[in-house]
C-alpha positions as CSV (number, residue, x, y, z in Angstrom):
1,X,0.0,0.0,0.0
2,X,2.8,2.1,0.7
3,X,4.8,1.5,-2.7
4,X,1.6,2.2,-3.8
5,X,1.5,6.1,-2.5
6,X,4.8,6.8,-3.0
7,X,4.7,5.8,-6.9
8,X,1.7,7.7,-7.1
9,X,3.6,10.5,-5.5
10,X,7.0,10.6,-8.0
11,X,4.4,10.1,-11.1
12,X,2.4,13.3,-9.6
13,X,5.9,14.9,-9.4
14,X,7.3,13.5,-13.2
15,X,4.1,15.1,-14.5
16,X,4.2,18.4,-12.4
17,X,7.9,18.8,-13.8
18,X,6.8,17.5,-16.9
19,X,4.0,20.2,-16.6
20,X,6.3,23.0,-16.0
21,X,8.4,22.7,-18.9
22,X,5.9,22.4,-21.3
23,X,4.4,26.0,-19.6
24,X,8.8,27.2,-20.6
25,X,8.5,25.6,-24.1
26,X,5.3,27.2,-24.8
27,X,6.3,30.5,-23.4
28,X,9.7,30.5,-25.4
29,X,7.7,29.9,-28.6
30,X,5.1,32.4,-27.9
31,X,7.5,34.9,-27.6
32,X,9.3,33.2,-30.9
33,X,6.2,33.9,-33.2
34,X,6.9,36.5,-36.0
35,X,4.7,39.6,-35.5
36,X,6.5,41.5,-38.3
37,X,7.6,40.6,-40.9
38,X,9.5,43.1,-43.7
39,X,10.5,41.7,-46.7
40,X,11.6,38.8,-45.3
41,X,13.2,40.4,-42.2
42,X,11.3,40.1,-38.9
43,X,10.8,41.1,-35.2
44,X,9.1,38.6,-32.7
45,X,6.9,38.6,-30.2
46,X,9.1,38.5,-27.5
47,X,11.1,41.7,-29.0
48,X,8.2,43.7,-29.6
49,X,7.0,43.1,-26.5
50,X,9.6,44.4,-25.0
51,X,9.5,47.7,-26.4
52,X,6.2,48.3,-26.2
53,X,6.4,47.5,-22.5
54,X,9.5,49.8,-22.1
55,X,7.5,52.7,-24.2
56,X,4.9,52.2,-21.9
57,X,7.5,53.0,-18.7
58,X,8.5,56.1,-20.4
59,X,5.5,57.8,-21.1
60,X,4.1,56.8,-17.6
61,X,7.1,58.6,-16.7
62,X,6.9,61.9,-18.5
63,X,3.4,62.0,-17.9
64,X,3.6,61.7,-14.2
65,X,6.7,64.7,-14.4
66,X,4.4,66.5,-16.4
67,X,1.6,66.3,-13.8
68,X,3.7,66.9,-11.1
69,X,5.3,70.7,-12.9
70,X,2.1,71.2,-14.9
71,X,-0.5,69.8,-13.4
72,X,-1.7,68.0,-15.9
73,X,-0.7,65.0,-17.8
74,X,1.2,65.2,-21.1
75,X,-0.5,63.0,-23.4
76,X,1.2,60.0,-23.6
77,X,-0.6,56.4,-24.7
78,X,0.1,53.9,-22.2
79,X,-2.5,51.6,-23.9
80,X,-0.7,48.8,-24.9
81,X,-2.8,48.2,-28.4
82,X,-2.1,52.1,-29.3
83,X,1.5,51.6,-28.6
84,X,1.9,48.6,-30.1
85,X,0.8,50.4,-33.5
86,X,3.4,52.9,-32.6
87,X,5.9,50.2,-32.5
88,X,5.4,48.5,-35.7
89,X,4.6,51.8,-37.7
90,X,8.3,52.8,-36.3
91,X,10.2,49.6,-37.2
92,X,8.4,49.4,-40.3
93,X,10.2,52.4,-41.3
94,X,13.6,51.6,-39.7
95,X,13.4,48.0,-41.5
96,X,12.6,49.2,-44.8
97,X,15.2,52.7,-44.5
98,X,18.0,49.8,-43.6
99,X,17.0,47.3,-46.5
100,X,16.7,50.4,-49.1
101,X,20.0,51.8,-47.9
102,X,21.4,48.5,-48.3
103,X,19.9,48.0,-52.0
104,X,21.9,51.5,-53.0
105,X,24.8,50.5,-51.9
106,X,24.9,53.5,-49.1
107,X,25.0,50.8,-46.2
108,X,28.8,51.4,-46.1
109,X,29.8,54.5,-43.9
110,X,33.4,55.6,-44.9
111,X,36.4,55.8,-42.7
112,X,35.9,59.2,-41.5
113,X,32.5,58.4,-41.1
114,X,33.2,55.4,-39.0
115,X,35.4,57.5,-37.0
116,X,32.7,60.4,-36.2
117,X,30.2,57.3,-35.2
118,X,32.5,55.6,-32.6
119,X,33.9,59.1,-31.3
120,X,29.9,59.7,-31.1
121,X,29.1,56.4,-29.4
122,X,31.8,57.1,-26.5
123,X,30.9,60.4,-25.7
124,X,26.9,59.2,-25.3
125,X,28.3,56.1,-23.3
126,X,30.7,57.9,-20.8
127,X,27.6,60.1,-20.3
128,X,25.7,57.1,-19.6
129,X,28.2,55.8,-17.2
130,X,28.3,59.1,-15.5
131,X,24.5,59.1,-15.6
132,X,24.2,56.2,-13.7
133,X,26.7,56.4,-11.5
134,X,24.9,59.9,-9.6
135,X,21.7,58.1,-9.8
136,X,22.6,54.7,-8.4
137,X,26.0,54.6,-7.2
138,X,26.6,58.1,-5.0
139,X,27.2,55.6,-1.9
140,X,30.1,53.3,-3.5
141,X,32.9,53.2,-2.1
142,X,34.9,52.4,-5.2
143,X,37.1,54.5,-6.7
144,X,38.7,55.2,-10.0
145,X,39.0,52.0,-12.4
146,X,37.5,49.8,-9.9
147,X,34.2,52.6,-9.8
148,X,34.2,52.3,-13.2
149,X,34.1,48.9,-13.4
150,X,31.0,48.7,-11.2
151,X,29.0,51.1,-12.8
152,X,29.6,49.1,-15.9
153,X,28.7,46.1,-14.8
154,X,25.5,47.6,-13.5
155,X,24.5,49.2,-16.7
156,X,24.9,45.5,-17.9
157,X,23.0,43.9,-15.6
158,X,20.5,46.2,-15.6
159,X,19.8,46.3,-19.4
160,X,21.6,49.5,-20.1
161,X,23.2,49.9,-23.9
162,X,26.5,48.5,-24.1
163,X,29.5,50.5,-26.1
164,X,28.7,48.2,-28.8
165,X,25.0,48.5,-28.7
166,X,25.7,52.1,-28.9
167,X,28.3,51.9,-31.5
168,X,25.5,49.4,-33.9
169,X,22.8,52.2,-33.3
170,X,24.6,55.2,-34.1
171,X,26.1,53.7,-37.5
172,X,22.3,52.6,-38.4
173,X,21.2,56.1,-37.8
174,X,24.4,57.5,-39.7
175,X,23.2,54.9,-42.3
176,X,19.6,56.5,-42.4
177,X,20.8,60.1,-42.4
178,X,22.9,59.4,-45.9
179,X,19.7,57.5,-47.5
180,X,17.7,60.4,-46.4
181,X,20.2,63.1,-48.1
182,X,20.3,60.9,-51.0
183,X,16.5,60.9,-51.2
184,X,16.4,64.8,-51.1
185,X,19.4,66.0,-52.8
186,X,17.5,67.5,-55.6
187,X,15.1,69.7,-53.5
188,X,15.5,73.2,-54.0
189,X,13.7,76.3,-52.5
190,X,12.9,79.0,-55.5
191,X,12.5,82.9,-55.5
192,X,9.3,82.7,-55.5
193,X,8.8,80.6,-52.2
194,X,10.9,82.9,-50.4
195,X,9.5,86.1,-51.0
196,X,6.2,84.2,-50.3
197,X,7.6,82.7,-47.2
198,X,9.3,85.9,-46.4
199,X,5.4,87.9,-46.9
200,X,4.5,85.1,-44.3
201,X,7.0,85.5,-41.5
202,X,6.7,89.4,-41.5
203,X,3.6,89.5,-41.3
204,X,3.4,87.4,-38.4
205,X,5.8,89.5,-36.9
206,X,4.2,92.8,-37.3
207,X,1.6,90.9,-35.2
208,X,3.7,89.9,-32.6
209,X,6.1,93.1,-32.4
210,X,3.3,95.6,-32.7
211,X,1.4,93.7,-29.5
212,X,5.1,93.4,-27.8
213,X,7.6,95.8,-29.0
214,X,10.1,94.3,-26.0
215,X,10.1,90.8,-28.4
216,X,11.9,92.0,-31.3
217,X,15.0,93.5,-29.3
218,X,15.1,90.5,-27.1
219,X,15.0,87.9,-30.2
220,X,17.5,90.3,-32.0
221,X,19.7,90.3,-29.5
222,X,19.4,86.4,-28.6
223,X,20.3,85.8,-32.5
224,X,16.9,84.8,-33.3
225,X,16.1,86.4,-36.8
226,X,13.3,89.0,-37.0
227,X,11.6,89.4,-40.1
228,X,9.5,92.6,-39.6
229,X,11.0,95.2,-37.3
230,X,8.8,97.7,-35.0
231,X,8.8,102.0,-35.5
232,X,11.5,103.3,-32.9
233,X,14.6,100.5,-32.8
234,X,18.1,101.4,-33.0
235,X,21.2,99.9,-32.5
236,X,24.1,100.4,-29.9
237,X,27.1,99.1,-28.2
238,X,28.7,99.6,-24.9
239,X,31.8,99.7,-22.7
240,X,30.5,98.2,-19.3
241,X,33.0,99.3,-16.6
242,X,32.1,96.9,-14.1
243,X,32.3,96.0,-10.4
244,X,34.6,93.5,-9.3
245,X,33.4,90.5,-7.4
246,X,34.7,91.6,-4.3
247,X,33.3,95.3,-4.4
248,X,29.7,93.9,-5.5
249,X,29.9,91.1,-2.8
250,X,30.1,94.0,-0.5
251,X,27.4,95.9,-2.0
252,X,25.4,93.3,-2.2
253,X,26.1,92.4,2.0
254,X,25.6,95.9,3.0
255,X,22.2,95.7,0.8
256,X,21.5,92.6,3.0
257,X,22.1,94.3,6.0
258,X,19.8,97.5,5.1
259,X,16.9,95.1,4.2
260,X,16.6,92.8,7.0
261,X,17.5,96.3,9.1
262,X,14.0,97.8,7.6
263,X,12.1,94.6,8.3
264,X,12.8,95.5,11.8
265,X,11.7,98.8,11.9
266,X,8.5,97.7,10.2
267,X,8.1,94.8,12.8
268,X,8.5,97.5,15.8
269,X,6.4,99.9,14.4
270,X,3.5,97.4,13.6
271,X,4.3,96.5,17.2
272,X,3.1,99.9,18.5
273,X,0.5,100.6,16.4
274,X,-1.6,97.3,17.1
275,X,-0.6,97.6,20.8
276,X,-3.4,96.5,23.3
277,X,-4.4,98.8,26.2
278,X,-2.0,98.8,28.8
279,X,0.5,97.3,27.4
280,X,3.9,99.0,28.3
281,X,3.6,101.8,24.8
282,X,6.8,103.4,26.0
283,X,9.3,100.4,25.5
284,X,7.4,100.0,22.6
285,X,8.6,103.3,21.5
286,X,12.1,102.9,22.7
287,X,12.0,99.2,20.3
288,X,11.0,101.7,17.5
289,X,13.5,104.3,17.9
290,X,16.0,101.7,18.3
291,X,15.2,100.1,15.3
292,X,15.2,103.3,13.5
293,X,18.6,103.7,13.9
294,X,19.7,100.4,13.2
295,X,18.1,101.7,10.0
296,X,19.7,104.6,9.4
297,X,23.4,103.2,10.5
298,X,22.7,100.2,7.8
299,X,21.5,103.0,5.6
300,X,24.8,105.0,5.4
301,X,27.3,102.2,5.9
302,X,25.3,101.3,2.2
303,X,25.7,104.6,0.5
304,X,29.1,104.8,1.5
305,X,30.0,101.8,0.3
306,X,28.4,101.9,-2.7
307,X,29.5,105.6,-3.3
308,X,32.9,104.7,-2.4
309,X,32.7,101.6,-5.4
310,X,31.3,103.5,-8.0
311,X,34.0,106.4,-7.5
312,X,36.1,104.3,-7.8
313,X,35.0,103.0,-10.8
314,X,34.2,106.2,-12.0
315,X,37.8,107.1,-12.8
316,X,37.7,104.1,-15.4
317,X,34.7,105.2,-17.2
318,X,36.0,108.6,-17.4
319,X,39.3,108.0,-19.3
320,X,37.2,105.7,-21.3
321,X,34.8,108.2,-22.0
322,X,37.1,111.2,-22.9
323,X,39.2,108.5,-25.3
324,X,35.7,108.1,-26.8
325,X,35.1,111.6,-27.3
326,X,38.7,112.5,-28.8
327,X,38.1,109.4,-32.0
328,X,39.1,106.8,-31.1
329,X,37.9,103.9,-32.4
330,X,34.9,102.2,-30.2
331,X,35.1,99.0,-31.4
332,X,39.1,98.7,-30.1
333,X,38.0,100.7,-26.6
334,X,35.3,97.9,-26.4
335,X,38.4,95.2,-27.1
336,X,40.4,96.9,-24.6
337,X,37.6,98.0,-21.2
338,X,34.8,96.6,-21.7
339,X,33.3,93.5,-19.2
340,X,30.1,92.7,-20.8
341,X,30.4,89.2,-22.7
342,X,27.1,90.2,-24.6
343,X,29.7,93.2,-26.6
344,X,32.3,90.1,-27.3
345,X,30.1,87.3,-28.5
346,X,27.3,87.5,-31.8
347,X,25.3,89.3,-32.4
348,X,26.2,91.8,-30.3
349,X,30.0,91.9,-30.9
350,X,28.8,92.9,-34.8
351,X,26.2,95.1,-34.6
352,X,25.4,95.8,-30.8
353,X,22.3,95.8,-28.6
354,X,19.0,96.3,-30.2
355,X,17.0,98.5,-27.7
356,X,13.9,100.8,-28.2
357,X,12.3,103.6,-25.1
358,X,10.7,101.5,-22.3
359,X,12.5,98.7,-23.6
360,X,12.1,95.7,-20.8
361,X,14.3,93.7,-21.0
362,X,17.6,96.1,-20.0
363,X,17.6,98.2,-17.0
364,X,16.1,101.6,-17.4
365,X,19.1,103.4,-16.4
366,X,20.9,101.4,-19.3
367,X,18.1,101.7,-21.9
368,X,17.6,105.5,-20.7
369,X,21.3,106.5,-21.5
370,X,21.1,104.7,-25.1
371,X,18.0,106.4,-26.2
372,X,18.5,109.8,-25.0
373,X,21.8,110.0,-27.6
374,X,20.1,112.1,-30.5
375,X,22.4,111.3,-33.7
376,X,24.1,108.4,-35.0
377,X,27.6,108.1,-33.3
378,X,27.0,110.1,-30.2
379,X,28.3,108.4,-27.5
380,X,26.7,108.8,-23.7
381,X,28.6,110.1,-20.5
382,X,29.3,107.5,-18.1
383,X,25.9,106.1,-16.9
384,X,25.7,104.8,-13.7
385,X,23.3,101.4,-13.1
386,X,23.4,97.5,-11.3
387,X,26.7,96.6,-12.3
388,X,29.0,99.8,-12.9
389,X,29.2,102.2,-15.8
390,X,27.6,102.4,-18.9
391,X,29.4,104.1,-21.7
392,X,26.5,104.0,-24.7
393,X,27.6,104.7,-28.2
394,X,24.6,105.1,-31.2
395,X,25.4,103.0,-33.8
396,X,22.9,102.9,-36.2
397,X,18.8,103.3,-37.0
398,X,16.8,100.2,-37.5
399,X,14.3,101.0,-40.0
400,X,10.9,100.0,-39.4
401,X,9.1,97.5,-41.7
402,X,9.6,94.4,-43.2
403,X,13.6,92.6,-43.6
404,X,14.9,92.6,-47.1
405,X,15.0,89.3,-48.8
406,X,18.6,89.4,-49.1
407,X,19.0,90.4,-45.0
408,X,17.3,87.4,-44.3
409,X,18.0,85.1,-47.3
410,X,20.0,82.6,-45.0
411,X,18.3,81.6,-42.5
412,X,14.8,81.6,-44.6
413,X,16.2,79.4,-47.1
414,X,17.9,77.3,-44.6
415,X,14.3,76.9,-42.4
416,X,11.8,76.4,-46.0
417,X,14.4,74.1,-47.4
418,X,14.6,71.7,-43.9
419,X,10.7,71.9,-44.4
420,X,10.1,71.2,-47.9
421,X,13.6,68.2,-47.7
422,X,11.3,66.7,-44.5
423,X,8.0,66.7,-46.3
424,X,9.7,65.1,-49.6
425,X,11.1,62.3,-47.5
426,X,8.5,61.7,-45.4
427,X,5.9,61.2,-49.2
428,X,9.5,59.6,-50.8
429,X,8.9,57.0,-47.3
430,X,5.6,56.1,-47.5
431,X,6.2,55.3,-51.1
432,X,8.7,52.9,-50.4
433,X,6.9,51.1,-47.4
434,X,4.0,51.1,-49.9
435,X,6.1,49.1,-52.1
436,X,7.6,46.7,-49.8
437,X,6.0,43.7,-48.6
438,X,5.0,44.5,-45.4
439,X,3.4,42.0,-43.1
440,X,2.0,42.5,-39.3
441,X,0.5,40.5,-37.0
442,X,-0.7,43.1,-33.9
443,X,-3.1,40.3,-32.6
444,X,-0.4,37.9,-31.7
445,X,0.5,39.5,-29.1
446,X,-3.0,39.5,-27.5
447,X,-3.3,43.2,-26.2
């Protein structure tokens, strides 16, 4: 009877086991089903599946940071079916971009080419490493090769891209981006699209510049170009004689000082004024008075010191000034004083600020000096404001009304020809996928 049980018990056990792998087999060629299939070339469940799943993370991600700054979520499908058709739209055009790249012969990156993609591939790598490490590994206590190892072998284990997964990706893409110029070498923008174009954009502009004014100066000035410009712009340059960082420390302690000394006084005098009956009014007084001239102590050790800096700094802007007014040129005293990186990098450095009366982006005593000069090369006395002395020179009028074609024939054809080389690819595309034999099977995978 006993035999009996325990044979009964290991054939239970042989067909639980046996059980178990067939549940493995089955899995492993569920996931080995072809879901799409490209001319031949296919992904599998088990790939796709992964993707979609990681896709999913990521916009639950972003949506949840978008909630958090915005309050509201940013619109990203986590439904698994819509994702799904995501996936397969996307690796539809990857496979077929590889196989027509391939049939051209441009599947073969040259040897400058090859070196660009692995000198790309380490930089994004080491800033993967470096990535993970302040994420996940602030608390090793590994140090130089031996930290490095670790965070490698963490990005490993953790499914991170390897240098050679990197290295394969970015040669793919590099692949891609030579079919794609291939495909739209032959686009052209004409004469007639850029003075339409142009028509476009200023007019848009006088929109936005007329409701605005402030916009035009501050996109001028960041380098953004402006194809319509406002009634009452001009141009003009400056030699900042500036405050060291010592000198404005100081300033900016005594400042300190004279604020939180005038949060007293307002505290003691709110103190007397919502006093209750009987309560003792003439210490109150005495806290006010006291107060008062913590105030005004805080009040003059400020003015002195800031008198004291901008005196000093005053004999500067002076000489500067007078060599001004004798000739010479401003560009070289700009080279030679001035301390405000916006006159030594573009656009500033070429034509200078673009500034117009009430001008918001500037401090008034800044945009005051530049518009009060009346001609076209006047220069300004030494302006006082935030961070020292302002010497303002007028260099030129900006005309109101729409840019010239030729001012802005550059950067317009650069912008309509991106547009008109992405909307050529994106028909030439479609036109090869809807040649190809393209075969997907979205229920497989049983979303």
């Amino acid at each position: 009877m006993q035999k009996k049980a325990l044979l009964a018990l290991l054939m239970a056990a042989v067909m639980l086991l046996s059980g178990c792998s067939l549940i493995v087999t089955d899995v492993e060629k569920d996931n080995a089903r072809i879901v799409l299939d490209v001319n031949g070339e296919t992904m599998n469940k088990g790939s796709i599946a992964y993707v979609v799943d990681y896709t999913i993370e990521q916009n639950n991600y972003y949506n949840n940071l978008y909630y958090q700054m915005l309050g509201q979520s940013a619109g990203y499908s986590t439904d698994p079916a819509t994702v799904l058709n995501t996936v397969l739209d996307q690796y539809t055009e990857v496979i077929v971009q590889n196989q027509k790249a391939q049939e051209l012969g441009l599947d073969i990156l040259t040897e400058e080419e090859t070196a660009q993609v692995q000198v790309n591939a380490e930089t994004e790598y080491e800033s993967l490493l470096a990535s993970i490490q302040s994420a996940y590994l602030t608390t090793s206590e590994n140090t130089g090769d031996a930290l490095r190892e670790e965070v490698i072998e963490y990005a490993a284990a953790n499914g991170y891209a390897s240098m050679e997964d990197m290295v394969e990706s970015l040669t793919e893409e590099k692949i891609r981006e030579k079919l794609k110029a291939d495909a739209v070498k032959d686009v052209a923008v004409t004469e007639e699209e850029l003075a339409a174009e142009l028509e476009v954009k200023a007019s848009a502009d006088l929109t936005a510049y007329t409701q605005t004014p402030s916009d035009f100066g501050y996109d001028v000035n960041n380098g953004t170009t402006a194809y319509y410009a406002p009634a009452g712009y001009r141009y003009v340059k400056q030699v900042l004689i500036k405050h060291d960082d010592a000198e404005s420390q100081l300033i900016s302690e005594k400042s300190t000082a004279l604020s939180t000394a005038k949060a007293g006084l307002t505290a003691a005098q709110n103190a007397l004024d919502n006093a209750e009956e009987g309560a003792d009014t003439v210490q109150l007084q005495a806290d006010l008075d006291a107060a008062q001239a913590v105030v005004d102590h805080a009040q003059k050790d400020y003015d002195d010191t800031r008198k004291a800096a901008y005196d000093k700094l005053l004999i500067r802007a002076n000489k500067v000034y007078e060599q001004a007014m004798a000739g010479e040129d401003f560009d070289a005293l700009i080279e030679a004083y001035n301390e405000d990186p916006g006159m030594q990098n573009e656009p500033g450095k070429t034509h200078g600020y673009a500034v117009c009366a009430d001008f918001i982006y500037f401090e008034d005593a800044f945009v005051n000096a530049a518009m009060a000069l009346e001609n076209v090369g006047d220069v300004s006395a030494p302006t006082e404001g935030s961070y020292g002395y302002y010497i303002v020179r007028y260099e030129a009028e900006i005309p109101e009304g729409a840019a010239s074609l030729e001012d802005v024939r550059e950067p317009l054809t650069a912008e309509l020809l991106a547009a008109k080389q992405e909307a050529h690819y994106a028909d030439v595309l479609a036109q090869w996928i809807s040649e190809a034999d393209v075969k997907s099977y979205p229920e497989k995978m049983g979303y």
